[in-house]
C-alpha positions as a LaTeX table, in Angstrom:
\begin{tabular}{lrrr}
\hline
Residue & $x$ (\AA) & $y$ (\AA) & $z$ (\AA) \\
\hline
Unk1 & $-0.92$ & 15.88 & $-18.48$ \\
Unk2 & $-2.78$ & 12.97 & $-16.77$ \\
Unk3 & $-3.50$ & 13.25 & $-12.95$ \\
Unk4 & $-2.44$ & 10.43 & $-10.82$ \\
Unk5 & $-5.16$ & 9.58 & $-8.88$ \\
Unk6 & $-4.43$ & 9.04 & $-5.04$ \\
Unk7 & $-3.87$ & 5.09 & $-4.44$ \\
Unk8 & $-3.03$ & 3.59 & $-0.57$ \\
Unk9 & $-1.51$ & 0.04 & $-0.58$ \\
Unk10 & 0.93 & $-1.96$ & $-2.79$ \\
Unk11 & $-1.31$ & $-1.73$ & $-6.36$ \\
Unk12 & 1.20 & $-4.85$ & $-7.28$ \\
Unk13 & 0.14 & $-7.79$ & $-5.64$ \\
Unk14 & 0.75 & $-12.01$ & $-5.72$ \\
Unk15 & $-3.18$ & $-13.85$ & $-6.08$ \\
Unk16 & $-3.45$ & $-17.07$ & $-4.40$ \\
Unk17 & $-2.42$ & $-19.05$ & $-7.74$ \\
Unk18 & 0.84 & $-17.35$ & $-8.01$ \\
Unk19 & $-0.10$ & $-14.99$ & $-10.76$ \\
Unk20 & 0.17 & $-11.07$ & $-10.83$ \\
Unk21 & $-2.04$ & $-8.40$ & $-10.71$ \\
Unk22 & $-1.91$ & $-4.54$ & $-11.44$ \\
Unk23 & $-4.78$ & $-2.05$ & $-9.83$ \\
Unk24 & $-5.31$ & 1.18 & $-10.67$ \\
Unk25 & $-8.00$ & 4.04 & $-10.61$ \\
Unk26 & $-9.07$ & 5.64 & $-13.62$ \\
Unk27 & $-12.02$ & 6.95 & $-15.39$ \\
Unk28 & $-14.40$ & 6.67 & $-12.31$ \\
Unk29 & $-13.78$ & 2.98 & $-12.10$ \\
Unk30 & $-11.01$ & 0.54 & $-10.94$ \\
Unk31 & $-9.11$ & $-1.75$ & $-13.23$ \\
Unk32 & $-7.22$ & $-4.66$ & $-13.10$ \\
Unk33 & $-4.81$ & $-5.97$ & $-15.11$ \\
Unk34 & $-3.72$ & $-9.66$ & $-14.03$ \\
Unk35 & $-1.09$ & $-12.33$ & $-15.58$ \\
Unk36 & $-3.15$ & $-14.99$ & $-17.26$ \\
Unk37 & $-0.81$ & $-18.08$ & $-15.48$ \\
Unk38 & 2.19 & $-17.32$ & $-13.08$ \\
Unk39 & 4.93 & $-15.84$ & $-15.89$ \\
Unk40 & 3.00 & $-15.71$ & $-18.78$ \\
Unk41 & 1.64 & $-12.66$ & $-20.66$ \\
Unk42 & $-1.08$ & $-10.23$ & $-19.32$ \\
Unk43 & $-4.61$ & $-10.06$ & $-19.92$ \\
Unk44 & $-6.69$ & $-7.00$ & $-21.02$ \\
Unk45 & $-7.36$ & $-4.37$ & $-18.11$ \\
Unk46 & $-10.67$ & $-5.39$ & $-16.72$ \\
Unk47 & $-12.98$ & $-3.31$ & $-14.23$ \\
Unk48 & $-13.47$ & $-4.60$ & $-10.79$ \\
Unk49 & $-16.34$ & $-4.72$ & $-9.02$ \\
Unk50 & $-19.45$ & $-4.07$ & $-10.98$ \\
Unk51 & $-20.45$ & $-0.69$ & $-12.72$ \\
Unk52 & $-20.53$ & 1.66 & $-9.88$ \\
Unk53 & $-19.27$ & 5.25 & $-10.18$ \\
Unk54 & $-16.23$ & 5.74 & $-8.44$ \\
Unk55 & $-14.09$ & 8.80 & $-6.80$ \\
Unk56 & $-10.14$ & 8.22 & $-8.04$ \\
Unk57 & $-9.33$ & 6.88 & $-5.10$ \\
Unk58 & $-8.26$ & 3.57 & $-4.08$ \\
Unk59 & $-6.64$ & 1.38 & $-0.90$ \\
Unk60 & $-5.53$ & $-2.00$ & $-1.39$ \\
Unk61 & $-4.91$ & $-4.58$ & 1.22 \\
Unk62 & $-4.00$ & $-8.14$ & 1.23 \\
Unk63 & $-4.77$ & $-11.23$ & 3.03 \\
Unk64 & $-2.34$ & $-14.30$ & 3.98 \\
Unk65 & $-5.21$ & $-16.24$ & 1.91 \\
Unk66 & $-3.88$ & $-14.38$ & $-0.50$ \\
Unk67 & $-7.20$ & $-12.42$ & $-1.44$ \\
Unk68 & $-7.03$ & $-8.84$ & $-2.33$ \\
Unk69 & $-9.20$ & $-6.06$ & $-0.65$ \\
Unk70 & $-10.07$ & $-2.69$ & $-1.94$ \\
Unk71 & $-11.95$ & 0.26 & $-0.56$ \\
Unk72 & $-13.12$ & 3.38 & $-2.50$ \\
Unk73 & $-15.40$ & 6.54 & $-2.46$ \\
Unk74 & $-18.28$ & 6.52 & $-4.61$ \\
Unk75 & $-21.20$ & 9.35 & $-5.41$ \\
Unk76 & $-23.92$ & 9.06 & $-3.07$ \\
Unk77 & $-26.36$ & 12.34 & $-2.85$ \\
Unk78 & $-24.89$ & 15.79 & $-4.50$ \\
Unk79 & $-22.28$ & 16.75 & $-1.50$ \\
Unk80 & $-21.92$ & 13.56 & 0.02 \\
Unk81 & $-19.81$ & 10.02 & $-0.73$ \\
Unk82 & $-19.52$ & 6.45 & 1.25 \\
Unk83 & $-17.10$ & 4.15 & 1.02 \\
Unk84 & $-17.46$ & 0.92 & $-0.50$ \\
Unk85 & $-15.75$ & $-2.99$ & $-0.18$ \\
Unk86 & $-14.97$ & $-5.43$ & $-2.98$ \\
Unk87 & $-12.66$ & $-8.88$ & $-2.40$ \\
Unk88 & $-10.74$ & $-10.52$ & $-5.55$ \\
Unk89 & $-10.03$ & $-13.69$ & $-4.79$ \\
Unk90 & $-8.14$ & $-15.00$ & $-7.79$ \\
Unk91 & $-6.44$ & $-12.60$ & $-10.61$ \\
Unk92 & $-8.11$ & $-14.24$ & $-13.56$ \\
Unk93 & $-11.42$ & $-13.92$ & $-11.88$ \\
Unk94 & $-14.10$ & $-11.09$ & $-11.72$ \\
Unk95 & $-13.74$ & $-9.68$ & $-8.34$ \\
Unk96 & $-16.99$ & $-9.43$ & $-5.92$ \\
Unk97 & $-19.26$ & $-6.50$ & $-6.55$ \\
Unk98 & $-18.95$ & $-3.38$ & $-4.69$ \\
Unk99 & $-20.72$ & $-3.07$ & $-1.12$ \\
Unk100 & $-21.59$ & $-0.45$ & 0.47 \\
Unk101 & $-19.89$ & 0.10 & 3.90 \\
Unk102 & $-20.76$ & 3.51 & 5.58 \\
Unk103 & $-19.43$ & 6.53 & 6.27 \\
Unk104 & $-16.70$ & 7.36 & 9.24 \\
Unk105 & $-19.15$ & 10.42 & 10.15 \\
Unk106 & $-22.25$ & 8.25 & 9.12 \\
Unk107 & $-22.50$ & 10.79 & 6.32 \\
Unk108 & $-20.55$ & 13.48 & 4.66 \\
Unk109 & $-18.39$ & 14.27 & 1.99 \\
Unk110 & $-15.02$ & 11.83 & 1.31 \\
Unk111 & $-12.46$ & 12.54 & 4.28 \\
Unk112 & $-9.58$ & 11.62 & 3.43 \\
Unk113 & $-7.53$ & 8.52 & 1.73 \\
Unk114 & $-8.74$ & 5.46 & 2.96 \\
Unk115 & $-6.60$ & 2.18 & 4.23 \\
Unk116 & $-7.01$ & $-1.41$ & 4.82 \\
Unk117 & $-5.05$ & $-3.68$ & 6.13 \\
Unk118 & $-6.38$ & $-8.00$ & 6.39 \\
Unk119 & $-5.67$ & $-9.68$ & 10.01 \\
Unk120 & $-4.70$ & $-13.15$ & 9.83 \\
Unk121 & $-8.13$ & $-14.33$ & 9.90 \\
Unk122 & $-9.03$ & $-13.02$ & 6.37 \\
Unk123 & $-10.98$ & $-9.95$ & 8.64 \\
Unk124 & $-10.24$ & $-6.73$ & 6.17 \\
Unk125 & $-10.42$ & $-3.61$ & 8.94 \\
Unk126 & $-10.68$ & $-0.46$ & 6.87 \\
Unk127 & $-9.49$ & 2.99 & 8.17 \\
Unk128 & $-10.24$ & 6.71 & 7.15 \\
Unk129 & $-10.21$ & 10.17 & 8.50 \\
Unk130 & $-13.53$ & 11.63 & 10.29 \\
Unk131 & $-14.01$ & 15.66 & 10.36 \\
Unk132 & $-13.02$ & 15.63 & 13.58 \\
Unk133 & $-9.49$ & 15.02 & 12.76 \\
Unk134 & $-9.40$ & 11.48 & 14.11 \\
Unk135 & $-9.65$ & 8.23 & 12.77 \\
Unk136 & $-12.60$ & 6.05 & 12.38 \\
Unk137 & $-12.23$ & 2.26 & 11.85 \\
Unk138 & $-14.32$ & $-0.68$ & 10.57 \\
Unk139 & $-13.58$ & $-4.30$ & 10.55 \\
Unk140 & $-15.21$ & $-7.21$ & 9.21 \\
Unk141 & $-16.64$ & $-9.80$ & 11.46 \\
Unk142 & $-15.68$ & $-13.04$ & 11.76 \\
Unk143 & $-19.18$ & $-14.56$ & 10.77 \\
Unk144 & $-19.64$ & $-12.17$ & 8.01 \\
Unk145 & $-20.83$ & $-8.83$ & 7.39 \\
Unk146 & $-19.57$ & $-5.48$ & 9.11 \\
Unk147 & $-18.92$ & $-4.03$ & 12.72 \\
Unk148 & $-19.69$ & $-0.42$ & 13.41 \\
Unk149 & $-17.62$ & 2.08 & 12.41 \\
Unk150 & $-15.78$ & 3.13 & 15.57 \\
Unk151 & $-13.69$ & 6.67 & 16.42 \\
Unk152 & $-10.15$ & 5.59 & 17.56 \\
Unk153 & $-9.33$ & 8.51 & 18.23 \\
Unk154 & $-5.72$ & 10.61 & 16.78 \\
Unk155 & $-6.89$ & 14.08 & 16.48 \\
Unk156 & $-4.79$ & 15.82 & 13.79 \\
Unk157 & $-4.26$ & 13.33 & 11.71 \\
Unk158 & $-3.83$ & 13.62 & 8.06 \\
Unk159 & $-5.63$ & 12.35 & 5.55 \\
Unk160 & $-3.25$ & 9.55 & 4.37 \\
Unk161 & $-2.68$ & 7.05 & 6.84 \\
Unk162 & $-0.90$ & 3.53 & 6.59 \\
Unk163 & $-2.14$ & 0.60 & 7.41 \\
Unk164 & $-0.53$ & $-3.17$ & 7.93 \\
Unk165 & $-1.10$ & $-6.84$ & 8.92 \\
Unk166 & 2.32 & $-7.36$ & 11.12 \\
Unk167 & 4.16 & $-10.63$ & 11.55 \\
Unk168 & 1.98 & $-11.14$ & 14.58 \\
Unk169 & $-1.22$ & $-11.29$ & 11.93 \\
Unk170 & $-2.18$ & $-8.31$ & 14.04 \\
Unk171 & $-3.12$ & $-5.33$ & 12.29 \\
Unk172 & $-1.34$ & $-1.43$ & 13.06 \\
Unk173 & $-2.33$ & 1.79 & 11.92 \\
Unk174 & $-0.21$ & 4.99 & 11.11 \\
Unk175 & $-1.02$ & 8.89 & 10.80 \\
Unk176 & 1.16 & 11.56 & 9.94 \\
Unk177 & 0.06 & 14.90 & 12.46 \\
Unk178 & 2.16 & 18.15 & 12.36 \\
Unk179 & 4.52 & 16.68 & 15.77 \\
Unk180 & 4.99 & 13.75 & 14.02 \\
Unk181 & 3.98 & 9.96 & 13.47 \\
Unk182 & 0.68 & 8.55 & 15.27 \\
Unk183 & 0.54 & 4.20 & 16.23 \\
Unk184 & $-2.15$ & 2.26 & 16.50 \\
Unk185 & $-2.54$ & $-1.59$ & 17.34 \\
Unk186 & $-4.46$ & $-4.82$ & 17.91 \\
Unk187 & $-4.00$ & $-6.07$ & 21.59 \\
Unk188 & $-5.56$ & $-9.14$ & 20.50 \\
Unk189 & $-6.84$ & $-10.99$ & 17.55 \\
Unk190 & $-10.32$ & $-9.09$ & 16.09 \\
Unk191 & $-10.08$ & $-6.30$ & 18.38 \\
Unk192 & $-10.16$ & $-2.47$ & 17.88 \\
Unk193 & $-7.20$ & $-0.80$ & 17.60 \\
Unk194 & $-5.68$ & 1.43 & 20.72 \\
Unk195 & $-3.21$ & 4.31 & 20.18 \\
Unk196 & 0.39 & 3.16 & 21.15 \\
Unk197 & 3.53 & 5.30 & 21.17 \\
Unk198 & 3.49 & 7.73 & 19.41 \\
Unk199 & 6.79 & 9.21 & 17.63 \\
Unk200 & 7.55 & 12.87 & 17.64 \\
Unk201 & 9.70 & 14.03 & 14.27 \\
Unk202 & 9.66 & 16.47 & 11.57 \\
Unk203 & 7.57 & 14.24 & 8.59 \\
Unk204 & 6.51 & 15.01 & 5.50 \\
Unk205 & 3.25 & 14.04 & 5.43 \\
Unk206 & 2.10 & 11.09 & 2.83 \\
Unk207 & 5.67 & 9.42 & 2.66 \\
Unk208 & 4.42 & 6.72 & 5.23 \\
Unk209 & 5.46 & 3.39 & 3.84 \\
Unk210 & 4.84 & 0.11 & 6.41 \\
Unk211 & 6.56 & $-3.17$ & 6.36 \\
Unk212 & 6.51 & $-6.24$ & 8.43 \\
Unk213 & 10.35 & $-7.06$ & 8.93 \\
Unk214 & 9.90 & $-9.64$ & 11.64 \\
Unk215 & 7.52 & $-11.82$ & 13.38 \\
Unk216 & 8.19 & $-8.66$ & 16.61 \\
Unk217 & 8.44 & $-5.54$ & 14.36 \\
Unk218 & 7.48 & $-3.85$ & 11.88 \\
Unk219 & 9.57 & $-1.22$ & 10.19 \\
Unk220 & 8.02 & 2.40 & 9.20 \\
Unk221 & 9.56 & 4.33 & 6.28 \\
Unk222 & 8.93 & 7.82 & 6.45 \\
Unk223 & 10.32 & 11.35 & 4.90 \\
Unk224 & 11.55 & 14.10 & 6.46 \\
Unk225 & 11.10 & 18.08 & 5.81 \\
Unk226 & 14.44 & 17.72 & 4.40 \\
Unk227 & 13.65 & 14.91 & 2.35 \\
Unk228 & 15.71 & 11.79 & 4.07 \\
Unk229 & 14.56 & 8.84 & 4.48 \\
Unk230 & 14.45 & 6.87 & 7.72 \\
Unk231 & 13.10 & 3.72 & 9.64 \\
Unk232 & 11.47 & 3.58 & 12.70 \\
Unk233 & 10.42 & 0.14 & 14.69 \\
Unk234 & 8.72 & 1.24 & 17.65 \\
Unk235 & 11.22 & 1.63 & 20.65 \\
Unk236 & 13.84 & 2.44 & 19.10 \\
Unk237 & 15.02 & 5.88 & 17.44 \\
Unk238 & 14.38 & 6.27 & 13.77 \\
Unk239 & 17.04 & 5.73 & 11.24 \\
Unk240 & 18.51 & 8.00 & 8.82 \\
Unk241 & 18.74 & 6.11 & 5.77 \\
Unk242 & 19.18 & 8.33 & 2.59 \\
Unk243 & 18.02 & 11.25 & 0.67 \\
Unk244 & 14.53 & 10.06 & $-0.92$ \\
Unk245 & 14.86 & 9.91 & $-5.10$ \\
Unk246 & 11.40 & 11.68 & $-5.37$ \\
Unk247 & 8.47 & 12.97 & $-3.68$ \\
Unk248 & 5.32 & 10.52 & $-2.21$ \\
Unk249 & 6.11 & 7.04 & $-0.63$ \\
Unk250 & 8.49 & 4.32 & $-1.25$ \\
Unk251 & 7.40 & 0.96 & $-2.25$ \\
Unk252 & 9.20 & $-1.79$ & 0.14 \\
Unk253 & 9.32 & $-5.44$ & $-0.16$ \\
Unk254 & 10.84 & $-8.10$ & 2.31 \\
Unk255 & 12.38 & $-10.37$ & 0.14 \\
Unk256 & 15.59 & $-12.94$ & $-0.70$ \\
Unk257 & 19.02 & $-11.47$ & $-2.45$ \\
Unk258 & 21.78 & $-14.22$ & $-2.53$ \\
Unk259 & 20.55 & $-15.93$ & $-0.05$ \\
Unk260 & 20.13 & $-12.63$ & 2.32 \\
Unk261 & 17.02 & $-11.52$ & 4.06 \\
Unk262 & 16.57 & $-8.26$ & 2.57 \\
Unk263 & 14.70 & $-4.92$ & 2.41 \\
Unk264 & 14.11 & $-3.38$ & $-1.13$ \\
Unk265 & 13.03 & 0.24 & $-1.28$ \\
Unk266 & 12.30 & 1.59 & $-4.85$ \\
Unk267 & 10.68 & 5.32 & $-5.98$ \\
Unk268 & 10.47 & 7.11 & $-9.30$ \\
Unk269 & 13.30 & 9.19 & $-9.02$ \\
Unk270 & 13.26 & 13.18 & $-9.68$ \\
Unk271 & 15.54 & 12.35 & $-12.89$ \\
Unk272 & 12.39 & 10.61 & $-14.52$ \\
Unk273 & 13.98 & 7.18 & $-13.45$ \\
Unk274 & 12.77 & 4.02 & $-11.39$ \\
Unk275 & 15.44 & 3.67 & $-8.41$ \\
Unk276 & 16.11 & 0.33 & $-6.15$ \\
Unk277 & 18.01 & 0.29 & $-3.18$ \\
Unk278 & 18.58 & $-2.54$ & $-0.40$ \\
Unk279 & 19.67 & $-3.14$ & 2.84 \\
Unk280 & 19.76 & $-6.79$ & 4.90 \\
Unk281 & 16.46 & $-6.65$ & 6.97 \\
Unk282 & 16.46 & $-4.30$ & 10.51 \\
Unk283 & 20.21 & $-3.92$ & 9.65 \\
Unk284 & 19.63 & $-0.63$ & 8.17 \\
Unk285 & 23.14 & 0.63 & 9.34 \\
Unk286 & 24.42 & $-1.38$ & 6.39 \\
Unk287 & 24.24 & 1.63 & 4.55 \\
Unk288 & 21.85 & 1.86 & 1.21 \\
Unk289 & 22.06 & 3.46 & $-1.98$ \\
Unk290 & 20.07 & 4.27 & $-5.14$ \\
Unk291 & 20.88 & 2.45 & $-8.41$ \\
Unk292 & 18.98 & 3.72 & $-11.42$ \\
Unk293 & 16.76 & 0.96 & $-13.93$ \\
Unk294 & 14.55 & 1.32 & $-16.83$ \\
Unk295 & 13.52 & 4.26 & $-19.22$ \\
Unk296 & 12.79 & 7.62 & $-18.40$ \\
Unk297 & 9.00 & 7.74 & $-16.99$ \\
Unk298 & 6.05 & 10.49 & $-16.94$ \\
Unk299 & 5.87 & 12.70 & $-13.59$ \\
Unk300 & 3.21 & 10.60 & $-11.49$ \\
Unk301 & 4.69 & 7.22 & $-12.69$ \\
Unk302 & 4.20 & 4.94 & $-9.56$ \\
Unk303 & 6.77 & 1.75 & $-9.03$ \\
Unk304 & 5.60 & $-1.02$ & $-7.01$ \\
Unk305 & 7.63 & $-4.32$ & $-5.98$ \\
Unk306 & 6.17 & $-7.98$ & $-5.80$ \\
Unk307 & 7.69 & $-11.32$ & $-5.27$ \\
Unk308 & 6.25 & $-13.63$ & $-8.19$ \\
Unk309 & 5.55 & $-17.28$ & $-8.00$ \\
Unk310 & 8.92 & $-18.33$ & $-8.37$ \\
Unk311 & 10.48 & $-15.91$ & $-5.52$ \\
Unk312 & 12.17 & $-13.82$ & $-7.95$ \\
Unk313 & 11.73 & $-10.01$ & $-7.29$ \\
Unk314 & 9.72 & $-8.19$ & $-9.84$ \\
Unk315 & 9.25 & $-4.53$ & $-10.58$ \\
Unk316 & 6.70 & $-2.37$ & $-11.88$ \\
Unk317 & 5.62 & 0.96 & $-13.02$ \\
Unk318 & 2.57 & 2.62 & $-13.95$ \\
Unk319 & 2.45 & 5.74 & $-15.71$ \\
Unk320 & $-0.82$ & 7.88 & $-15.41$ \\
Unk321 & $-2.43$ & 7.32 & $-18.36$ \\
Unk322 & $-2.29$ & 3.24 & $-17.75$ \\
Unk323 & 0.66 & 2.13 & $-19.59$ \\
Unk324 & 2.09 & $-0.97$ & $-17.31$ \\
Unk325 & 5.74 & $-1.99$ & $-17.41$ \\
Unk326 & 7.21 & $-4.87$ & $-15.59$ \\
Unk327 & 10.86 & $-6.29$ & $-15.43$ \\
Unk328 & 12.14 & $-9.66$ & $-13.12$ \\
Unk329 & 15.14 & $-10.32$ & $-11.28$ \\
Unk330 & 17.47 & $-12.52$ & $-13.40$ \\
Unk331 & 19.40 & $-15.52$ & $-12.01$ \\
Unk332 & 22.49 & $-13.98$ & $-11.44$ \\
Unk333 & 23.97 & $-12.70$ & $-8.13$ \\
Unk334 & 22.73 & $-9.53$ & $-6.62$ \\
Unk335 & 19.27 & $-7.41$ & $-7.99$ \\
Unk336 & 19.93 & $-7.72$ & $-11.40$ \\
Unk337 & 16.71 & $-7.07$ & $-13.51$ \\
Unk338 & 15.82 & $-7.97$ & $-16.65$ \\
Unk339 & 14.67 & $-5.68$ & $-19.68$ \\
Unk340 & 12.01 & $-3.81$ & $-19.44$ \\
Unk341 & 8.42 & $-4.78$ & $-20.85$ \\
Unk342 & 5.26 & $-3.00$ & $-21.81$ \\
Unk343 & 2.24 & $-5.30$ & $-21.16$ \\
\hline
\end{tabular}
């Protein structure tokens, strides 16, 4: 059986020119596979960033400019890894070669998942776990090149945190620790994040999922011990929502159902199936439920949720040894998808 390499960020993103990509680790390199025009069929996987040697593990973040950031380990000297930047700016164009951009610790081994979220300056601010159990951060400046890495502090953290650009443009951080859920945020455009309250629940960790819901909030999907689902906004008490379909995060996408402002969650379900359920935005008291979609998919098969060029929701899986599927809402009330396709 193929592994499923660990992967931080929606892998399903909207380029500038409306078209869709697909990243994914594999084979010590990332690839991309990208719509040729906005709805028509899907070029060849292609590597991004150069020929570098890669660890399987990838973040994703995306700017309002539409430009898509990634962050990986790579080899440096036996024992030791940094993490390095690349920036695609259009889907149907070779992405930026990979640059080099530290270590948390300076040096070391890999510490943890990284995450990067893009302010609304275009500023990518990258995220990963020191050995000292906190957080160390890293953000672009606004001239070019790199700040220092800085500690922000969080001790117990684990290693897969979540990162987001809120309605504000602001960025926020989130850590799972053993009490419960750590915040971070941006006081002000550019600057370095400060803890902010913190949440105490019983989490799983690695089921952090973050979502802007509003230009004031943004809404935290998380797992339980028990396996529900909630939603936290910060001030408020979390939500129970529903019994998660599978293990690992949701995917969760702020988009438009007849008319409605709506949140769409979707997993691969522990029956082998990609689920969907919605809600109307911050109205999570609506009640949700799962409704089933697609063929049966491998163990490790990841779904992801995009908005394409035309606003129509669209859906995608990725099995673990690469094969792609994608389906699109079809006009017709509610989330009704269309078939299936391999690409």
């Amino acid at each position: 059986m193929s592994t499923v390499p660990p992967l931080n960020g929606s892998w399903l993103l909207r380029g500038r020119d409306g078209s869709l990509s697909a990243y994914a680790p594999r084979d010590e390199a990332v690839w991309c596979r990208a719509e040729r025009h906005p709805g028509l069929p899907w070029a060849p996987p292609r590597r991004i960033g150069g020929d570098q040697r890669l660890h399987a593990q990838l973040a994703l973040g995306q700017g309002a400019d539409g430009y898509a950031h990634l962050v990986a380990w790579r080899p440096t000297v036996p024992g030791e890894s940094g993490l390095v930047h690349s920036t695609h700016f259009r889907p149907h164009l070779a992405a930026l070669d990979w640059v080099p951009i530290g270590h948390p610790d300076r040096k070391g081994d890999r510490t943890g998942l990284p995450a990067v979220a893009v302010d609304a300056e275009g500023r990518a601010h990258v995220f990963a776990r020191n050995k000292g159990g906190g957080v160390g951060m890293l953000a672009q400046k606004e001239r070019g090149g790199w700040g220092p890495w800085r500690d922000i502090g969080g001790p117990g953290a684990h290693e897969e945190l979540a990162a987001v650009t809120g309605g504000s443009g602001r960025v926020e951080l989130y850590a799972t620790t053993s009490d419960g859920i750590l915040r971070w945020r941006q006081e002000e455009p550019g600057a370095t994040l400060v803890p902010d309250e913190a949440l105490e629940a019983s989490v799983r960790p690695g089921t952090l999922t973050a979502l802007p819901t509003s230009k004031e909030h943004t809404t935290l999907f998380f797992a339980d011990l028990e396996g529900m689902l909630h939603a936290w906004r910060p001030g408020t008490d979390p939500v129970p929502l529903l019994l998660a379909a599978g293990p690992g995060r949701v995917s969760a996408l702020r988009c438009t159902i007849d008319d409605h402002d709506c949140t769409l969650l979707a997993q691969r379900s522990a029956s082998g199936r990609a689920v969907f359920a919605a809600c109307p935005t911050e109205q999570e008291s609506a009640g949700l439920w799962w409704s089933e979609s697609g063929p049966q998919l491998p163990v490790g098969t990841r779904v992801a949720l995009a908005e394409d060029a035309e606003g129509r929701v669209v859906a995608a899986t990725l099995s673990p040894d690469g094969e792609l599927r994608v389906a699109r809402q079809k006009d017709e009330p509610g989330l009704a998808l269309g078939a299936w396709q391999s690409v």
